[in-house]
Structure formats: structure tokens, C-alpha cells
DRENKE-192472 format. One line per field, with one value per residue (C-alpha): x, y, z. Coordinates in Angstrom, 3 decimals. Example, Ala and Ser with C-alpha at 12.3 -4.5 7.8 and 13.67 -1.06 7.14 Angstrom:
u	[12.300  13.670]
v	[-4.500  -1.060]
w	[7.800  7.140]
***
This chain:
u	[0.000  1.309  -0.598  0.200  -3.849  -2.888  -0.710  -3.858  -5.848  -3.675  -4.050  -7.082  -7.705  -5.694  -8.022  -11.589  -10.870  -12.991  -15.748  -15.539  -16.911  -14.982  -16.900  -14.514  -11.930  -13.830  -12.958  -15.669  -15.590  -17.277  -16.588  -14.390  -16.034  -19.599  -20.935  -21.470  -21.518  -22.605  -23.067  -19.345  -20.239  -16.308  -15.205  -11.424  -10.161  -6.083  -6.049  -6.928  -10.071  -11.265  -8.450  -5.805  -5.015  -1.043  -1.773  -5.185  -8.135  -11.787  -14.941  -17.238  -20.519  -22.254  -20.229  -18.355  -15.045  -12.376  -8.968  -5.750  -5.299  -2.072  -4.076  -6.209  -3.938  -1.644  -5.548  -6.051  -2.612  -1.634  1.631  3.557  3.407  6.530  5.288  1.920  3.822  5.898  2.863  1.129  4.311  3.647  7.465  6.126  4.626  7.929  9.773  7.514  7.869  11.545  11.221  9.331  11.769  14.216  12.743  11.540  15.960  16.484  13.955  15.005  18.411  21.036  23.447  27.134  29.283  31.369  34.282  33.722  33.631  36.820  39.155  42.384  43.027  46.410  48.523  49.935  47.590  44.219  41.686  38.369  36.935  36.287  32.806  32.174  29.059  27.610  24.199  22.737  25.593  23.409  19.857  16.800  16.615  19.607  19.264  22.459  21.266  17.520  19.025  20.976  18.371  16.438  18.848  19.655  15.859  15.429  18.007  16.868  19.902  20.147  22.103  24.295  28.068  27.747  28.841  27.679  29.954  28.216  30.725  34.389  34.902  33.784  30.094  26.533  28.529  27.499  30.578  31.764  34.476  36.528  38.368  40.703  40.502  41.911  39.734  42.091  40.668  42.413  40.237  36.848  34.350  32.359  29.131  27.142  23.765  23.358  21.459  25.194  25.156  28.202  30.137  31.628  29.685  32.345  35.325  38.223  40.896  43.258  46.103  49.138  47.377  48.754  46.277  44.238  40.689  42.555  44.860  41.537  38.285  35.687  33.902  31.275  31.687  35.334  34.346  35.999  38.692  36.749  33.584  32.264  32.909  30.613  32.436  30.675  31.743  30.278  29.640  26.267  25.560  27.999  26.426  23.040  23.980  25.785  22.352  20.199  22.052  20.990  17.903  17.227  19.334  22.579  25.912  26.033  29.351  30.192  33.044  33.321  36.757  35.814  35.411  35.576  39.492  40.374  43.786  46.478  46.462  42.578  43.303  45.251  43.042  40.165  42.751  41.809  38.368  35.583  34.306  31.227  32.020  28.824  28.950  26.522  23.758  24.904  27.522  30.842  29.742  29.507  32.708  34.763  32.891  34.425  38.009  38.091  36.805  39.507  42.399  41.749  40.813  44.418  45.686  44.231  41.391  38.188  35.165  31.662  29.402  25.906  24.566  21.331  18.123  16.867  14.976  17.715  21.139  22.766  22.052  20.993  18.754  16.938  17.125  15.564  12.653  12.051  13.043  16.063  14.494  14.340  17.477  19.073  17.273  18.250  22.118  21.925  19.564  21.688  25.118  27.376  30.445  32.818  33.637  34.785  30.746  30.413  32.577  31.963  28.280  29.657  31.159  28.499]
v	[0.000  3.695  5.213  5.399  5.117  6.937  9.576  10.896  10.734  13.421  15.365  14.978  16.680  19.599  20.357  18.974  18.399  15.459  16.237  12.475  9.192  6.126  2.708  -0.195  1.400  4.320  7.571  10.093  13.780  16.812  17.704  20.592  20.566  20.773  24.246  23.304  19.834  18.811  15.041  13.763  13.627  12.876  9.249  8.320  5.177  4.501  0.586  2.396  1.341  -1.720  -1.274  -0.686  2.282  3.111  6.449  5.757  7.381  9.827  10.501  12.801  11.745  15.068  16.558  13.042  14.413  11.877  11.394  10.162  11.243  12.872  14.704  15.887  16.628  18.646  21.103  21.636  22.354  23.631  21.768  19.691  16.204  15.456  17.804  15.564  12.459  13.571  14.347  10.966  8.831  7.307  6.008  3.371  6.135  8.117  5.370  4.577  8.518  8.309  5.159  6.585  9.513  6.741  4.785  8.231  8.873  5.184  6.515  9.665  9.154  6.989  4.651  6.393  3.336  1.720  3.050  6.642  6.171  5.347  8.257  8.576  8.027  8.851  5.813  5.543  7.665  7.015  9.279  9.193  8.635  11.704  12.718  11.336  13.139  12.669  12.255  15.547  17.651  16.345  18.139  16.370  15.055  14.456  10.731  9.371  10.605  9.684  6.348  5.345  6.681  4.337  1.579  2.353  2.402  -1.058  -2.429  -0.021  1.828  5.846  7.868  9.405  8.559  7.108  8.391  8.031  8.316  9.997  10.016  8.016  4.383  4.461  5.704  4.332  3.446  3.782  4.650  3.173  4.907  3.409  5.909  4.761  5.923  8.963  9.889  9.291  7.587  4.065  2.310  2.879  0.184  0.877  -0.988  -0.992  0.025  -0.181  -2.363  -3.446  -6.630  -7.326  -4.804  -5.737  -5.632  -4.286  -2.278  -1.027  1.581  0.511  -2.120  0.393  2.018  -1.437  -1.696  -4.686  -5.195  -7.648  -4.718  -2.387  -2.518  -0.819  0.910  2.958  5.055  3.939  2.712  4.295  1.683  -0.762  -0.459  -3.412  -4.339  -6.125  -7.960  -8.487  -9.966  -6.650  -2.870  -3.062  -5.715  -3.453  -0.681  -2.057  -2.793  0.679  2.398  -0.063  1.424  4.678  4.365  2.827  5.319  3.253  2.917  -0.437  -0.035  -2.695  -3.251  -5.583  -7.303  -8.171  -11.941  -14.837  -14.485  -12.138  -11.099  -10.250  -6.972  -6.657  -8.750  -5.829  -3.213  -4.727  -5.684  -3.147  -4.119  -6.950  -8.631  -10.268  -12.202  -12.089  -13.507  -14.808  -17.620  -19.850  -22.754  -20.503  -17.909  -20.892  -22.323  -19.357  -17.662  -21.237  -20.486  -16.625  -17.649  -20.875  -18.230  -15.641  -17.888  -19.642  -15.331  -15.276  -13.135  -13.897  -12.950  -13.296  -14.756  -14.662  -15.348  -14.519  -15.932  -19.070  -16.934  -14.224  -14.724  -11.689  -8.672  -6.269  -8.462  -8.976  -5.188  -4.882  -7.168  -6.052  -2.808  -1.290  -2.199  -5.599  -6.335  -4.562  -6.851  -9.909  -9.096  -8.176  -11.158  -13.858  -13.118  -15.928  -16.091  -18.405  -21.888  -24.936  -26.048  -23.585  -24.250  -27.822  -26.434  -24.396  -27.804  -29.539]
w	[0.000  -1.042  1.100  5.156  6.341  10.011  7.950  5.846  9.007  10.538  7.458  7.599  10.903  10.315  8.300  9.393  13.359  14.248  11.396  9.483  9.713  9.045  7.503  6.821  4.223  3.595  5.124  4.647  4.293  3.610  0.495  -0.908  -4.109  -3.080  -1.316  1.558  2.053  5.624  5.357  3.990  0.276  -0.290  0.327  0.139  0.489  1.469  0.159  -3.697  -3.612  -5.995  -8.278  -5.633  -7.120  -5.485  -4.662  -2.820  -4.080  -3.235  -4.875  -4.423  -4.630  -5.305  -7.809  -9.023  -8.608  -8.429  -8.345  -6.274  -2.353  -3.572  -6.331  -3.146  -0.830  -3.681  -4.508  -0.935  -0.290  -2.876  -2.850  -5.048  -5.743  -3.737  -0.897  -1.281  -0.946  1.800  3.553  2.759  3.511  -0.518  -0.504  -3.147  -4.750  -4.200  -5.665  -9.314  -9.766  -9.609  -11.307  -14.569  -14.851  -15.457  -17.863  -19.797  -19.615  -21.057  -23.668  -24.648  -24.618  -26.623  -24.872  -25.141  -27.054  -24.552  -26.670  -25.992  -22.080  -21.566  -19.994  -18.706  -15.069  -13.831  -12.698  -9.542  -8.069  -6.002  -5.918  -7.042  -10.099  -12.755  -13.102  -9.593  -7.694  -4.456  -5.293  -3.413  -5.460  -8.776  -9.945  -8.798  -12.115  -13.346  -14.935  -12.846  -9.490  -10.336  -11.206  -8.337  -6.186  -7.481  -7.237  -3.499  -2.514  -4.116  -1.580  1.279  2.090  2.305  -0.284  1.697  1.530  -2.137  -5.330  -8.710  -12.155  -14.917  -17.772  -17.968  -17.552  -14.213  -16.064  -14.466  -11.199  -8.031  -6.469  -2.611  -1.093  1.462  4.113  6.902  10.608  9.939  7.270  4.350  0.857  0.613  -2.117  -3.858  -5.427  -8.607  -8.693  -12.101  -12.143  -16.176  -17.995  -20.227  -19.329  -20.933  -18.373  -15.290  -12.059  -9.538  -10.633  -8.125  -9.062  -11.919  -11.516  -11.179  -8.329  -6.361  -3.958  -3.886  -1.798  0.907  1.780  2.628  4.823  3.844  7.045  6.694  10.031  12.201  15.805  18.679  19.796  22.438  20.329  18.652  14.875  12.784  9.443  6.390  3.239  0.683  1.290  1.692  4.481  6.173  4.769  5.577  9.491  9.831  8.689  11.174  13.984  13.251  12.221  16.116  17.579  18.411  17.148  15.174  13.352  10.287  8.291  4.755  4.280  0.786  0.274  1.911  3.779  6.648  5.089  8.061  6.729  7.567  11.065  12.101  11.289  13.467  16.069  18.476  18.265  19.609  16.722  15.170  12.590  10.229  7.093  4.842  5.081  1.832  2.200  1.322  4.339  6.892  5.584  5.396  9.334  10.541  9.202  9.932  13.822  14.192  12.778  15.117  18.036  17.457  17.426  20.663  19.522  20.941  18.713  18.335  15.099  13.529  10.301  9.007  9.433  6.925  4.495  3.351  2.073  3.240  5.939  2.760  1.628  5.437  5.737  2.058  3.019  7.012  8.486  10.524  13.576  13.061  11.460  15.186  16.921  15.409  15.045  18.816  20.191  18.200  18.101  19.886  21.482  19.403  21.235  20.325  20.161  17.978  15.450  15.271  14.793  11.813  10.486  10.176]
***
């Protein structure tokens, strides 16, 4: 449903106090396109009515106007439609608007030829990619921001700390820097978000840079030392536990190592730290928790573990199809200390 049911009720006394009647779905008012209407001519319905309309709909029955709650909301206002669904919390709404300005880009404009995106990126150096843009330095509009937008939604993380590319070889990327404790760039990951399928999914810096993903950690906010670590395989379970935190008011702070090996370069980094280990659900994730927890166990390194629940694969995905709240809870209610019953659970 697009429409939050105790969201247009509030808006709806702002404006009429306690002057409505609700009967089953239907919320009735007095109309504001009938002269004085007295006995709620106007019925609107959150669910969409019959055809489930996303964006809810009312009728009124003495003058047969019609149309969406946001169309409502935006006459009576007189807002925008953005304002409207702001006001209605339509975030499905939200996200098919931002949805058909992309497909109207894919329309309108041609594909630039693979060819003519390469550019020249200086070797030896890191930085950034050229062209890079944190998504709230773009237009509203622009068809890379609206895009990514789009792209972060579906996986329900926030924009903020991403990039996107809009020209270069790094084009149509979401872009994931990676910062050490002291704030300094040490590695970026360039996610495609294209429909090339031919084009790689993930691209790092180039080659001569010489720094490979098991000499990084990506860490979306550094923990005071002391604080607890939680390690993921990719940026967004990390990303994904990091934005749980705050959305519950807490500090839950993540860091992805990259794959399926704690490199001793990464070991030291999290040294200073207690540690979940939480990996994914599949086969390789159980294999590879076991072999992280036995290596630093034998380092003397006590640590924790938890893997998700039966029905999603990774922390993003659980966060995509619950909520912050509950993906908190769970990491908190069943993370284990790591014993030898433990990891003979892990083997089996």
C-alpha cells in the first residue's frame, strides 16, 4: 500500500478536526467541491479502492469528482506532488515517480558506445573517479542521481556517503568509497547500475594504483577503539547494518573485508576491536565464518558470530525485506560467542 492510512488521518484533521466518519476502508468527508456539504459527500479510500489504485483514491458523490489522495492533498494544499507524498508517507509512490523519470531517460536518450567512455586516469595515483558526484551535489533530475536513487531504494539503504559516475569508464557506477581511521581515501568500489550486461559488475581503481581489496576494509563510520565491529563480506551488508544502527538510535558499526578471507592486513586493522564475525547464510559464508573464527581464536582473539536468518542470504537483503528495527534486533539477540561447540556447529 502507497498510502500510510494513520498519515492521511492526521491530514485529515488539520483540516476537518474530528468532522468524518470512518466505515470499513472508507474515510468520509465533507466535500471541498460541493458548497457546503454537511453530510461527507467525499469518500477516500487509502487501500486504492477496488483497483488498488497506489496512490489511494476519493470521490465525491455530489459533484463526481475523483482522483488520487495525492491529487487531493496537492488542490487543498496547494503543494507539489513530492510535498503531497511527503505528507502521505507514498514512498512506493515516491519510488515509481523516480522510477518513470528513469525509464523516460532510457527513452530519450542513446546509450554512449562503450568506446567513448573510456578516460584517462592517472597511474599511480588514487583518488576518485572523474565525473564522480555525491548524489545531493546532482539536480533532482539528473538521470544518474535519479538512477541510483532508485537503485539504493530497491536495496533499502540511504544515499548518503555514495557516489555516482556519470561520464568516464567508471560511467553508471554507483561509487563506494573506502576511508581509513583517519579519514584518508584508501580504495573505492564501482558498482554498475546499467542495464550493459556485458560490463563488469564491480570495478576497483586501476592495476598500477597497487592496492588490492585484501589490503583495505571498507567501514562505513570507524568505531571508537573498544567499540564493537561487525564484518561483512560486501559494502552493503555493512552498509546495511551501519544504517540499522541509526535508524534505532545506536551505534552499530560494520566493516566488509571483501570476500571470503580475513587477510592479516585486515586482522590488524580490526585488532583493536571486539568482533562479530557475520557472514553470509549460503555454504561458502559458513565455511569461510568457521576459518576466519579458528584463525583468530588460534591469534588469541576472541570474537563473536551470527549469520542470518533461513529466508535471506545476506544482511541487505533482510534489511531490504524487514526494516532497521528488526534487522538490530536480530544481530543483537543472536550473536554468539565463538567456542569450540560452535565451530563444530559451523562444520556440520
Amino acid at each position: 500500500m502507497a498510502i500510510d492510512t494513520e498519515l492521511f488521518l492526521n491530514w485529515v484533521e488539520s483540516h476537518y478536526g474530528d468532522d468524518y466518519k470512518i466505515k470499513g476502508d472508507e474515510i468520509k468527508l465533507n466535500s471541498v467541491f460541493a458548497d457546503e456539504d454537511t453530510k461527507h459527500h467525499m469518500w477516500c479510500n487509502c487501500e486504492g479502492g477496488k483497483k488498488k489504485r497506489d496512490n489511494g483514491v476519493f470521490r465525491c458523490w455530489k459533484t463526481d469528482n475523483r482522483g488520487s489522495l495525492v491529487t487531493l492533498v496537492m488542490l487543498v494544499d496547494q503543494c507539489s506532488y513530492e510535498e503531497a507524498i511527503e505528507i502521505l508517507g507514498g514512498a512506493d509512490a515516491n519510488l515509481r515517480l523516480l522510477e518513470a523519470k528513469l525509464e523516460k531517460f532510457w527513452e530519450e536518450k542513446a546509450t554512449v558506445p562503450l568506446e567513448e567512455q573510456i578516460q584517462d586516469f592517472p597511474d599511480n595515483v588514487l583518488r576518485l573517479p572523474d565525473n564522480s558526484y555525491f548524489l545531493d551535489e546532482l539536480n533532482a533530475d539528473d538521470f544518474f542521481r535519479v538512477q541510483a536513487e532508485v537503485y539504493l531504494y530497491n536495496r533499502g539503504l540511504p544515499i548518503e556517503g555514495f557516489l555516482v559516475c556519470t561520464h568516464g569508464e567508471y560511467r553508471n557506477r554507483v561509487i563506494i568509497p573506502y576511508y581509513d581511521s583517519s579519514g584518508n581515501l584508501i580504495y573505492f568500489n564501482g558498482r554498475y547500475i546499467g542495464k550493459r550486461k556485458e560490463i563488469l559488475r564491480y570495478m576497483g581503481p586501476p592495476k598500477e594504483v597497487g592496492i588490492g581489496k585484501e589490503d583495505v576494509m571498507y567501514v562505513p563510520e570507524w568505531p571508537p577503539v573498544g567499540q564493537r565491529i561487525w564484518l561483512t563480506e560486501g559494502e552493503f551488508d555493512a552498509k546495511s547494518i551501519h544504517h540499522a544502527g541509526e535508524q534505532v538510535g545506536e551505534k552499530m558499526y560494520a566493516g566488509a573485508f571483501g570476500g571470503k578471507n580475513l587477510s592479516e592486513v585486515q586482522i590488524e586493522m580490526v585488532r583493536a576491536f571486539p568482533i562479530t564475525l557475520s557472514l553470509d547464510r549460503d555454504k561458502a559464508g559458513r565455511q569461510a565464518l568457521r576459518k576466519m573464527a579458528f584463525d583468530l581464536r588460534s591469534m588469541g582473539k576472541t570474537c563473536f558470530c551470527v549469520i542470518p536468518p533461513e529466508k535471506y542470504k545476506d544482511w541487505n537483503q533482510m534489511l531490504e525485506q524487514t526494516n532497521p528495527t528488526m534487522l538490530a534486533h536480530y544481530l543483537h539477540r543472536f550473536q554468539k560467542p565463538v567456542d569450540d561447540t560452535m565451530l563444530m556447529q559451523l562444520s556440520e
